[in-house]
C-alpha positions in Angstrom: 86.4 61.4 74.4 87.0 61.5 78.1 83.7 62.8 79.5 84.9 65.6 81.9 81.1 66.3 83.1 80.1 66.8 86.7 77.6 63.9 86.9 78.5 60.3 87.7 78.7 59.9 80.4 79.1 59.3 71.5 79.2 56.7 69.2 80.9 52.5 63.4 88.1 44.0 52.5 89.4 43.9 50.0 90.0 47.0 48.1 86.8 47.6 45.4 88.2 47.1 41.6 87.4 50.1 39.2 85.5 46.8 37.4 83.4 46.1 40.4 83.0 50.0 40.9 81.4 50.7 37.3 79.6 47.4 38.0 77.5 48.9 40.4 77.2 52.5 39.0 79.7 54.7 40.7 81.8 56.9 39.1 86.2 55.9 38.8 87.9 57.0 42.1 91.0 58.6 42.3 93.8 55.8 43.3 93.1 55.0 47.3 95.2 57.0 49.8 96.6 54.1 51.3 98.0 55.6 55.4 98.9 59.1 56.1 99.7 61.6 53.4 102.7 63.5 53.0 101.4 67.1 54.5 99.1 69.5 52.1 100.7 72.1 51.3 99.6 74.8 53.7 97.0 76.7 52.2 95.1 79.8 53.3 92.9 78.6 56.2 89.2 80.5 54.5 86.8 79.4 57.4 88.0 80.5 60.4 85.3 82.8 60.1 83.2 79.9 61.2 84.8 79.9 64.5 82.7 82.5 65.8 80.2 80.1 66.6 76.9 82.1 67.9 77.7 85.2 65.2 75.2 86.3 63.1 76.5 85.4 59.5 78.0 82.3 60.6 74.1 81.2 62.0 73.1 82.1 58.8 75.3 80.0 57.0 74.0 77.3 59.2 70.8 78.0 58.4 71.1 77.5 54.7 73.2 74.3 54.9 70.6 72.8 57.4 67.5 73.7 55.1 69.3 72.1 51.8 69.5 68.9 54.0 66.2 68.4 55.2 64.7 69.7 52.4 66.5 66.6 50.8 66.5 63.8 54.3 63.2 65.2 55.9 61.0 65.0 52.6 62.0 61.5 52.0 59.1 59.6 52.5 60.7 57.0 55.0 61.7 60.3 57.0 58.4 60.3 59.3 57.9 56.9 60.1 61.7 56.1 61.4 61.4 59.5 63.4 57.9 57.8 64.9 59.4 54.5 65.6 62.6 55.9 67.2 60.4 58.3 69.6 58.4 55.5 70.3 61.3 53.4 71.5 62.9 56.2 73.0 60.1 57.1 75.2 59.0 53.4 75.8 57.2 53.0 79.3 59.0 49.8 79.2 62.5 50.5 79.2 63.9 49.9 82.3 64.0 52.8 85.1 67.6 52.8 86.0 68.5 52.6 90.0 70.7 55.0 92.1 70.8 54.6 95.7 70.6 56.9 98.1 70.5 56.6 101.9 68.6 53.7 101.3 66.1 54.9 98.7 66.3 54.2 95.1 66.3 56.9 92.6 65.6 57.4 88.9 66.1 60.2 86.2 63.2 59.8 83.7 62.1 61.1 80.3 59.3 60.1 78.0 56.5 61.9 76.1 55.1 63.5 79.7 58.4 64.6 80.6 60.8 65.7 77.7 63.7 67.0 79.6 62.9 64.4 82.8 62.3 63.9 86.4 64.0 62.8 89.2 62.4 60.7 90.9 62.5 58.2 94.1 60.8 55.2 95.8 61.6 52.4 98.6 64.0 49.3 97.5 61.2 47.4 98.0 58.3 49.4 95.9 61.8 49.7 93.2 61.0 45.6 92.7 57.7 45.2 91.9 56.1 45.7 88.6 54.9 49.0 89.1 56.8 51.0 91.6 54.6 54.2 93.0 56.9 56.8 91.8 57.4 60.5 93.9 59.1 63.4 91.9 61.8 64.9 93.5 63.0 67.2 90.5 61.0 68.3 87.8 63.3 69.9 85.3 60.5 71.0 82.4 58.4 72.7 85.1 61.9 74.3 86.2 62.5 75.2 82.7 59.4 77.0 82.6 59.8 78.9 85.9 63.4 79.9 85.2 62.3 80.5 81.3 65.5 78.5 80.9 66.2 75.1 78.5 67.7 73.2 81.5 69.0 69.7 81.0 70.1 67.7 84.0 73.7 66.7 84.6 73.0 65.0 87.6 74.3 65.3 91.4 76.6 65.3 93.7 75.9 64.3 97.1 76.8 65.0 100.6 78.6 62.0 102.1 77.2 59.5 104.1 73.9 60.7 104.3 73.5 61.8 101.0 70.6 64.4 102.0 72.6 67.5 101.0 73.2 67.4 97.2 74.5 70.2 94.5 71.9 69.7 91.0 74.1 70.3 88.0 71.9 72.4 85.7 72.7 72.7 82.0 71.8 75.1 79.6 71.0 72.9 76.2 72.9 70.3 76.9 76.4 71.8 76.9 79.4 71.1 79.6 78.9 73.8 81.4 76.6 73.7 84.5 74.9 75.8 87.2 74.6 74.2 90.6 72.3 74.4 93.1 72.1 73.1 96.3 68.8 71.2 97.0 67.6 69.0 99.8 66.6 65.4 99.0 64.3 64.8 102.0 62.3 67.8 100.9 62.6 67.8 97.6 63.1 71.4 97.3 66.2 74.2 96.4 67.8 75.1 99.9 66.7 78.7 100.5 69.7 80.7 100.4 71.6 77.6 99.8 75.3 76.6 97.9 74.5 78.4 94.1 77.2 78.4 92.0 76.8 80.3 88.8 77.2 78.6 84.9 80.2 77.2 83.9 83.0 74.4 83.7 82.8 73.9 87.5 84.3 70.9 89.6 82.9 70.7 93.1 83.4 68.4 96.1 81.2 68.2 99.6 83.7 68.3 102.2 81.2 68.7 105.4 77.7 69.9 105.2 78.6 73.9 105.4 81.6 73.9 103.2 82.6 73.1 99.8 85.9 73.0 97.5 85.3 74.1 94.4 87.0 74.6 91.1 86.1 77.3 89.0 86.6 80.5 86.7 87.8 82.8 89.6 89.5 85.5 87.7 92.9 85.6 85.4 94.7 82.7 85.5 92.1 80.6 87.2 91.4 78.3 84.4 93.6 76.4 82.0 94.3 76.7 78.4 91.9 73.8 78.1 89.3 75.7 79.7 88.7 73.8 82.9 89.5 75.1 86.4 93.0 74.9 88.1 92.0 76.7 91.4 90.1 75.2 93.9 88.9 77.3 96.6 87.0 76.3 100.0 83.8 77.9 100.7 82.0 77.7 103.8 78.0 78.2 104.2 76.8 82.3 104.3 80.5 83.6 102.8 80.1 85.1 99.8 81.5 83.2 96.9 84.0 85.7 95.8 85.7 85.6 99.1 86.1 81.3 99.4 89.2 80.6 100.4 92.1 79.2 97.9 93.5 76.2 99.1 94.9 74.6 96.0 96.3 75.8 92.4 97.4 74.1 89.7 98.7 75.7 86.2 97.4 77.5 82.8 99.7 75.0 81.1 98.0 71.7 83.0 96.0 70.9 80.3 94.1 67.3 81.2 90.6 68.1 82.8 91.0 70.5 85.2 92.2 70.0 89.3 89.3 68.0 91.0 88.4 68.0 94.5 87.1 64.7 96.0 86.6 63.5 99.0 86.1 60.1 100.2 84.0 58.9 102.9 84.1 54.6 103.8 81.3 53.3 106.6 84.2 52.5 109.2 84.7 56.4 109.8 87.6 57.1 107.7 87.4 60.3 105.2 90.3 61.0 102.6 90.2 65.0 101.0 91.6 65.1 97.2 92.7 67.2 95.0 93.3 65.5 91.3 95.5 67.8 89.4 95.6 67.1 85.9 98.3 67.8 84.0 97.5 66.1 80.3 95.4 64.1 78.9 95.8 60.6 81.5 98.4 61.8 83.0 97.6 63.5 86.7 99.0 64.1 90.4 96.8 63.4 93.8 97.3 65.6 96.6 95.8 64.8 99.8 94.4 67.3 102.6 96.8 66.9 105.9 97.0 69.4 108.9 99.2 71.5 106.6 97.7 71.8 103.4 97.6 69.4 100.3 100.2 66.8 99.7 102.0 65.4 96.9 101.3 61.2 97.1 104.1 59.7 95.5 101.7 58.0 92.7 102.6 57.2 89.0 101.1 60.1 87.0 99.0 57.4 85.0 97.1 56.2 88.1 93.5 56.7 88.7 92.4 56.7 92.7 88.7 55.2 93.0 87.3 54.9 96.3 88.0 54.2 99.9 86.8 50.8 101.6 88.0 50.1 105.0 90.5 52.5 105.2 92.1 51.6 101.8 92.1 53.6 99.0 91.7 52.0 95.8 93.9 52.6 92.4 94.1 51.7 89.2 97.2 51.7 87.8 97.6 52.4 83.7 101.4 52.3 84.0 103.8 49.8 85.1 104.9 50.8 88.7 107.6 50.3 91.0 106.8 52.3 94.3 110.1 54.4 95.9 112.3 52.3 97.9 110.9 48.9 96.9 111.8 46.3 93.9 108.3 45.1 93.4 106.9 46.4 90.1 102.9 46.3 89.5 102.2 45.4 86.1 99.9 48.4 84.1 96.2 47.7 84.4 96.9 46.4 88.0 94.2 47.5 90.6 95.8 48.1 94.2 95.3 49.5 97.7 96.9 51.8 99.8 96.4 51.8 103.8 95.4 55.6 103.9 96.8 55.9 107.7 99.9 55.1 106.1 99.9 57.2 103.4 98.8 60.1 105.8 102.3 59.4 107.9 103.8 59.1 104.3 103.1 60.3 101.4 105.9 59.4 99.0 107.1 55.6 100.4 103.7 53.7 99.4 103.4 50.4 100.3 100.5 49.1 97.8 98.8 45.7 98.1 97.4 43.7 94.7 93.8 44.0 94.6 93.2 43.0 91.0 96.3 42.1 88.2 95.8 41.8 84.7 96.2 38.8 82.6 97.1 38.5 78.7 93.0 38.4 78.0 91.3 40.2 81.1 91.5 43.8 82.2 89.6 45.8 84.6 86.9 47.8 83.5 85.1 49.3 87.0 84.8 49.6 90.4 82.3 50.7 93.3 82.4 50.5 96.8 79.6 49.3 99.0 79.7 49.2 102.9 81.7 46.7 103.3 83.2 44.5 100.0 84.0 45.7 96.3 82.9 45.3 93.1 84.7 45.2 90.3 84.1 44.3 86.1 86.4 43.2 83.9 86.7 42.1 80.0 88.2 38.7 79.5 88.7 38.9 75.2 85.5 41.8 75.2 83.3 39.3 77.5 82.0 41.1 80.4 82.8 39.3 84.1 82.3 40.5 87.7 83.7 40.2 91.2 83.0 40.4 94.2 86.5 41.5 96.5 86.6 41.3 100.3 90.1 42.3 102.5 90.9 39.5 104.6 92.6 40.3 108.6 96.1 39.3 106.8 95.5 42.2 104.8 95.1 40.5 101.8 92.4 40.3 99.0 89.9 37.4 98.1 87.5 37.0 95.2 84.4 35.7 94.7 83.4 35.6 90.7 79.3 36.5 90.2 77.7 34.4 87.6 76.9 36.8 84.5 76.3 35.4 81.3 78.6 35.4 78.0 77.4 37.4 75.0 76.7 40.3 77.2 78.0 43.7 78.6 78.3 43.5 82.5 78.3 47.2 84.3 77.9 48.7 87.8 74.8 50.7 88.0 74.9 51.8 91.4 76.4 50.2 95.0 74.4 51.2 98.2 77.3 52.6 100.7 74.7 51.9 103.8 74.7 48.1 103.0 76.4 46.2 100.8 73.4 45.6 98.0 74.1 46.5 94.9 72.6 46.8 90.9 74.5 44.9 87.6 73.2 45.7 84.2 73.6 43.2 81.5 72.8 43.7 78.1 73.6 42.4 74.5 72.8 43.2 71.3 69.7 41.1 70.6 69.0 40.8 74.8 67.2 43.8 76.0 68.8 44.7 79.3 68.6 43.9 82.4 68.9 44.4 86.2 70.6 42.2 88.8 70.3 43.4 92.5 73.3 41.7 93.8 74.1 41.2 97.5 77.7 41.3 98.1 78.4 39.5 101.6 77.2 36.4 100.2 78.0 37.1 96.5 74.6 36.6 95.2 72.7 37.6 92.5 69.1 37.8 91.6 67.1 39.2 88.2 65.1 42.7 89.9 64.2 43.9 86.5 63.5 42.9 82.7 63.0 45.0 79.8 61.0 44.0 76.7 62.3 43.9 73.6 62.1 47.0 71.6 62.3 45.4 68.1 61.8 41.6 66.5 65.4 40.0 67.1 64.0 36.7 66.4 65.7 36.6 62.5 68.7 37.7 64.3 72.2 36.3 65.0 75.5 37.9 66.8 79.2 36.8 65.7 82.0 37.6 67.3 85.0 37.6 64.4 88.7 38.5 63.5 90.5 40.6 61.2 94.3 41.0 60.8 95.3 44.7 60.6 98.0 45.7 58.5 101.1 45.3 61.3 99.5 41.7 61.7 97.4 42.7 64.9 94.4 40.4 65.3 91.2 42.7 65.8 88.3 41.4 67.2 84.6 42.7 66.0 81.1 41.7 66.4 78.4 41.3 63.8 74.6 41.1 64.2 73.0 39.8 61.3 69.8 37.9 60.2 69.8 34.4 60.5 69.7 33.9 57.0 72.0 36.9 55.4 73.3 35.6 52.0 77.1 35.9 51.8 76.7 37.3 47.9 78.1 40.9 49.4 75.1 42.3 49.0 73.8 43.4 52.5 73.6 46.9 53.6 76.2 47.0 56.1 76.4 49.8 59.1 80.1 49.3 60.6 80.8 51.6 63.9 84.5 51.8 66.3 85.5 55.1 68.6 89.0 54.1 68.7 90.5 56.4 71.6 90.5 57.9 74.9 90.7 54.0 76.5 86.8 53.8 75.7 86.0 50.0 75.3 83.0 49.4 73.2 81.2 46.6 74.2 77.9 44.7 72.9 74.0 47.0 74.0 70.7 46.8 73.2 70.5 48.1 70.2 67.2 49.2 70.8 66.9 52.1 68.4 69.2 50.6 65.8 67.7 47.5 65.8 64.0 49.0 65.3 65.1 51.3 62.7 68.2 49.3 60.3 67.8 45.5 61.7 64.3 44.8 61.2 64.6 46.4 57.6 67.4 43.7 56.7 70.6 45.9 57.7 74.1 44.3 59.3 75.7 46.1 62.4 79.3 45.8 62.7 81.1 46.6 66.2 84.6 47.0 65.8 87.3 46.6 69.1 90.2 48.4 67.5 93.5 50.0 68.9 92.8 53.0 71.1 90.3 51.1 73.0 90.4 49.8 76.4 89.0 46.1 75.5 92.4 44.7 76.4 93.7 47.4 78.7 95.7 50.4 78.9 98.3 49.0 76.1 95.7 48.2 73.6 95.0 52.1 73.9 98.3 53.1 74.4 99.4 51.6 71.2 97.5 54.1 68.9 98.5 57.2 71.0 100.2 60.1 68.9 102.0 59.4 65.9 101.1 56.0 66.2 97.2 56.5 65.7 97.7 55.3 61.9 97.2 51.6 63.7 94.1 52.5 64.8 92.9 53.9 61.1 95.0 50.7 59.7 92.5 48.2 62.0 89.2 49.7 61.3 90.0 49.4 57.4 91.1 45.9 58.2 87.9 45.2 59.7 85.9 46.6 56.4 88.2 44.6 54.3 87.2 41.3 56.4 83.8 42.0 55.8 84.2 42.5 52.1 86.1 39.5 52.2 83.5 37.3 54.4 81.5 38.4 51.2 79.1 39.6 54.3 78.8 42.8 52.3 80.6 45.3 49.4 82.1 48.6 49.1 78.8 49.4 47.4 76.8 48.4 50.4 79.1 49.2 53.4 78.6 52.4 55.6 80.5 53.8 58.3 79.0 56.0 61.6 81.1 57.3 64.5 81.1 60.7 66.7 83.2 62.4 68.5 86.8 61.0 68.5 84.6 58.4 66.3 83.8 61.8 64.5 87.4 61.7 63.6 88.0 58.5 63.1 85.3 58.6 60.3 86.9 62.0 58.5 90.4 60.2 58.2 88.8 56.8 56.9 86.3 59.2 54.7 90.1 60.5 53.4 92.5 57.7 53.3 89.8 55.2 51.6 86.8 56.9 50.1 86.5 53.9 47.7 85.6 51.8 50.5 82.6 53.7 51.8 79.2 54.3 50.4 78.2 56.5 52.9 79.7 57.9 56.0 78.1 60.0 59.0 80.3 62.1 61.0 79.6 63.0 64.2 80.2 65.9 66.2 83.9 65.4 65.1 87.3 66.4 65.3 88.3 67.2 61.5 90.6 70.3 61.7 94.0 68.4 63.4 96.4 71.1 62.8 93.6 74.1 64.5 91.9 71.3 67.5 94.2 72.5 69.9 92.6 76.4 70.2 89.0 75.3 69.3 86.4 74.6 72.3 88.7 72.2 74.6 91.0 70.6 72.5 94.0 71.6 74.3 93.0 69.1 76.7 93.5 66.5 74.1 97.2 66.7 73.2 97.9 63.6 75.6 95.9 61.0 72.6 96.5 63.3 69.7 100.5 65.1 70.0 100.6 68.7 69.9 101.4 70.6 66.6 104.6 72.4 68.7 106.1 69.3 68.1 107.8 69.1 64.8 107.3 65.4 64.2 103.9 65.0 66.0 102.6 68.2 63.6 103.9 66.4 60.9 102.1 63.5 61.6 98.8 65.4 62.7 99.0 67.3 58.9 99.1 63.8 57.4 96.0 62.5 58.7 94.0 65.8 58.8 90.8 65.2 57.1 90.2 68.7 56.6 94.1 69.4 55.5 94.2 66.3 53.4 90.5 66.9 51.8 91.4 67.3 47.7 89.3 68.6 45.0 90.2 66.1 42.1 89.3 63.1 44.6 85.6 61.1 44.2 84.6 61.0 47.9 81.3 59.3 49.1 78.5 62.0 49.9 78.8 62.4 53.6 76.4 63.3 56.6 77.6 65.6 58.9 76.6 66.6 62.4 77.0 68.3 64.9 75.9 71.0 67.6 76.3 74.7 68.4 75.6 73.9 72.1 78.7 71.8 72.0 81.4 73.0 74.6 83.8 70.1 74.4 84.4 69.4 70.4 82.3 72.4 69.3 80.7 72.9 65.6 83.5 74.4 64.2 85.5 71.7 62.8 82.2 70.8 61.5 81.7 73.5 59.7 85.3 74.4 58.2 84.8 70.9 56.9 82.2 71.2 55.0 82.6 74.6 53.9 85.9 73.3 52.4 83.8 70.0 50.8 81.2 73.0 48.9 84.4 75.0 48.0 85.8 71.9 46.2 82.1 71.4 45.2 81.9 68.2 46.6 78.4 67.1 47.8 77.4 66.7 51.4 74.7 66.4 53.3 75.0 69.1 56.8 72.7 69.6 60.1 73.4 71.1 63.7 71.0 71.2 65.8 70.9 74.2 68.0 70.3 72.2 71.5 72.0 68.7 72.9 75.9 69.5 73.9 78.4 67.1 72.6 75.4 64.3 71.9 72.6 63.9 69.6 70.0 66.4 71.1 69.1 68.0 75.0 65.6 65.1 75.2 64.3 62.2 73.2 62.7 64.4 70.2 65.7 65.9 69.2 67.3 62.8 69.1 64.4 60.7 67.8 64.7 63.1 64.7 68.4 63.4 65.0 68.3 59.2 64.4 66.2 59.0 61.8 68.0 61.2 59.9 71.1 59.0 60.1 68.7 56.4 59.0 67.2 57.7 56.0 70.8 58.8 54.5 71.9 55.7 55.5 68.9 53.7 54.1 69.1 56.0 50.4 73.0 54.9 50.3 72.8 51.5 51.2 69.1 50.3 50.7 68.0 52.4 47.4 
């Protein structure tokens, strides 16, 4: 799901026989659902009780159905040693400190065993290189935990433009969306006395000079959507009480995307663009610029995504074909342009865009940065990672230099210095522990800064990249890591993952706590790159939007049934793991094929399709899922429903189920309504929600060191026992 958090970002055949079934000593299924269902009838909705998520009886009820699970997952004697190892490897002194310059200086957010919730910390470029950089803490969030008697996780920064001295911390309570800021002082290291605070909630916030900023927040009735993200950005100038910041820009309730986001833009040759992003659904926004006279309307395509400034250009990414007022010239969707912003400034609905970057039938953009003076930009040519290096030329025009990155691995921006034009790459595979490249990009070269060690024995292991045909004859791609020697009998526990949505490309990482805890113990991982994606650009995700999403449940089936087929593994031995939108994805194969699945985790999911829109902030969802005030997509969103479609006379795997009450995005309660309605058909499930760790697996590396081996030791008594 798109990630609307204030700092610069959940996660997996042929159809069995009733012969094969008894063969292995499961009970007769009912007859496969085969697509979406004709709608349940409506029945009385029991469990909206459950949406009162912090009330006493519903805690209680949480309670009970968390202590029947560990007293089941927790006392199984693998339980322990899986939550040691993934600790361990969590906390690792060797995994690699990730870089983020600023003004020069390179700075890391850290957690191991020393410091559970983290520090920020910084050192020199050159200290950053060598093998044991002399660390000094900027930010210590566990001792500010224990000061403010408060379970702060850090959501990162935002800085003050160019100097990047200035910066708002985004404080979170547990984990969740919602944030406090504070404004603290790099240099020093310390909160500004009677500095920028603005108090907990779903804020946006933008530095527009160092005594004033715009900021979106809850500012009364009306000030927020029906998402529950701000539409009213106010400026607020140093010593002015917050109540009285001026408004400057207001959207509407019914805008139901992410909120309206200030921005502002600042490139080393002096030029400064001040942005508002109003977003009005899901991917679909308008970008208003600050003139003389107030914001202005640019004449964009609502599915456009403006990324930087470089030179006096500002960069966009189109996900929409485009054909700019007044011209013929189309630009293809997935295209990456500029726009000369002095022109824009003199006129704001006649753009004249320039390509940067144009799709082909196999590659699509993936990132960009800025440094001072060139860009960077990643790409997936068929799900392998590439990366460029783009310089504007006196004519106006854009060149490309291509940086040698290896196949096999994921290629991503880390961070690009805007004082000089040095930046990080990381590259990482399944098997390959990852690794940092400090790139320089006026020459376009590239050198290794920084390896990890490997966190588990890959040396029995092998990755595939492979092909399934969905059922509408669409090639899917997936990847499978698998020992050297697997037998092709169908007899391998098999752990198969996707997330299917939101444009999300999932692409090959360490799997350093996976491969520790299921690969060295003889399991297969299975990655697949279905429909809803962004692997192959915007269409690839476009094409499962709404009441098309059944082609996105149609290609991760095909997938399962290509590894049944492959004889790689069985229904007997073939698991399934995905969270959030992957949550969802996992409830509607759980429904539509629970012959196929021995177990199945769900994770802090979407379940309830016909309620999502009123719980937490699912209204700002109805741009990937259709609204149930549409007749037809309602219809639809009834048919798929896990927990409208879930049936009592139906044999369904036993499930895991998780999720958090600190969530703010999804929330717990289509958790819960879930499996209430699984115990009131007296189906078995296993349940846990943690109180702590917002839409994720826990707030620090314990909770999710024992949120993981929990996964592990259902998934290891499913598939292993």
């Amino acid at each position: 799901m798109k990630m609307p958090l204030i700092q610069p970002v959940i996660c997996p055949t042929l159809r069995a026989i009733a012969a094969a079934t008894m063969a292995f000593g499961l009970l007769p299924v009912a007859a496969p659902q085969s697509g979406p269902q004709p709608p349940v009838a409506d029945r009385p909705d029991n469990y909206t009780w459950l949406e009162d998520i912090h009330g006493e009886r519903q805690m209680a009820w949480v309670k009970a159905e968390n202590a029947r699970t560990a007293a089941i997952l927790e006392k199984d004697s693998r339980f322990a040693a899986l939550k040691a190892e993934a600790l361990k490897v969590l906390d690792s002194p060797e995994r690699l400190p990730d870089p983020e310059f600023h003004n020069g200086a390179v700075y890391n957010t850290w957690q191991d065993a020393d410091h559970v919730r983290g520090i920020v910390r910084r050192t020199t470029l050159s200290d950053y290189l060598t093998a044991e950089p002399k660390w000094e803490t900027v930010l210590d969030y566990d001792a500010l935990s224990k000061t403010d008697k408060q379970s702060w996780v850090g959501h990162g920064t935002i800085c003050l433009q160019p100097e990047e001295e200035l910066c708002l911390a985004a404080l979170s309570a547990g984990g969740e969306d919602a944030a406090t800021l504070r404004e603290m002082d790099l240099k020093t290291g310390k909160f500004v006395e009677g500095g920028f605070m603005i108090p907990r909630g779903k804020l946006r916030a933008a530095w527009v000079d160092k005594d004033t900023l715009l900021v979106g927040r809850e500012w009364g009735p009306g000030t927020m959507s029906e998402a529950g993200y701000p539409i009213t950005i106010r400026e607020w100038k140093r010593g002015q009480p917050l109540e009285n910041a001026r408004e400057v820009f207001r959207g509407d309730v019914k805008d139901n995307g992410y909120g309206d986001n200030p921005s502002v833009y600042k490139d080393a040759q002096g030029h400064r663009a001040v942005l508002v992003e109003r977003d009005l659904t899901t991917f679909e926004s308008e970008y208003y610029l600050m003139l003389p006279g107030g914001f202005k309307k640019l004449g964009l395509p609502r599915k456009a995504e403006i990324g930087g400034l470089l030179d006096g250009q500002l960069l966009v990414t189109l996900n929409e074909d485009w054909t700019p007022d007044g011209q013929t010239t189309s630009f293809a969707q997935g295209s990456v342009v500029s726009l000369a912003l002095a022109a824009v400034e003199n006129d704001q609905t006649r753009l004249r865009p320039t390509v940067v970057f144009a799709p082909t039938a196999e590659e699509f953009e993936q990132d960009l940065a800025t440094t001072k003076n060139h860009l960077l930009l990643t790409t997936l040519n068929h799900v392998q990672g590439r990366a460029y290096v783009y310089t504007m030329g006196r004519d106006g025009q854009w060149t490309r230099k291509a940086l040698p990155v290896p196949d096999n691995q994921t290629v991503g921006i880390v961070t690009a210095s805007r004082t000089d034009d040095r930046f990080f790459l990381s590259l990482s595979g399944f098997l390959t522990p990852p690794s940092l490249t400090l790139g320089d990009a006026a020459d376009g070269s590239l050198r290794l800064a920084k390896s990890q060690k490997p966190q588990f024995d890959a040396s029995r292991e092998v990755v595939e990249q492979l092909q399934a045909t969905s059922k509408d004859g669409t090639k899917v791609p997936y990847f499978v890591v698998h020992r050297k020697d697997m037998p092709y009998d169908g007899s391998n526990p098999t752990l198969l993952t996707a997330y299917g949505g939101f444009q999300v490309s999932n692409t090959p990482g360490y799997l350093a706590v996976s491969g520790k805890l299921w690969l060295e113990r003889g399991g297969v991982y299975a990655l697949a790159n279905i429909r809803g994606g962004g692997e192959f650009g915007p269409a690839w995700h476009e094409a499962g939007l709404k009441t098309h999403r059944q082609r996105i449940y149609d290609d991760f089936y095909a997938v399962a049934q290509d590894l049944v087929a492959r004889k790689i593994t069985s229904s007997r031995r073939l698991g399934i793991i995905g969270g959030s939108n992957g949550g969802l994805l996992m409830g509607v194969e759980f429904i539509q094929h629970p012959e196929m699945w021995r177990a199945v985790v769900i994770q802090v999911p979407l379940l309830d399709m016909l309620a999502f829109e009123h719980l937490s902030a699912g209204a700002s969802w109805v741009g990937e899922y259709g609204s149930v005030s549409v007749p037809e997509e309602r219809a639809f969103l009834a048919s798929i429903s896990p927990y409208n479609q879930l049936k009592p006379d139906v044999h369904y795997p036993e499930p895991l189920i998780f999720t958090t009450t600190k969530d703010d995005r999804v929330g717990p309660v289509h958790a819960r309504k879930f499996a209430a309605r699984m115990e009131e058909f007296h189906q078995p499930f296993f349940y846990d929600e943690i109180t702590e760790g917002g839409h994720g697996a826990g707030a620090d590396n314990k909770q999710e060191a024992r949120t993981r081996a929990e996964y592990y030791t259902y998934l290891m008594m499913k598939l292993m026992d």
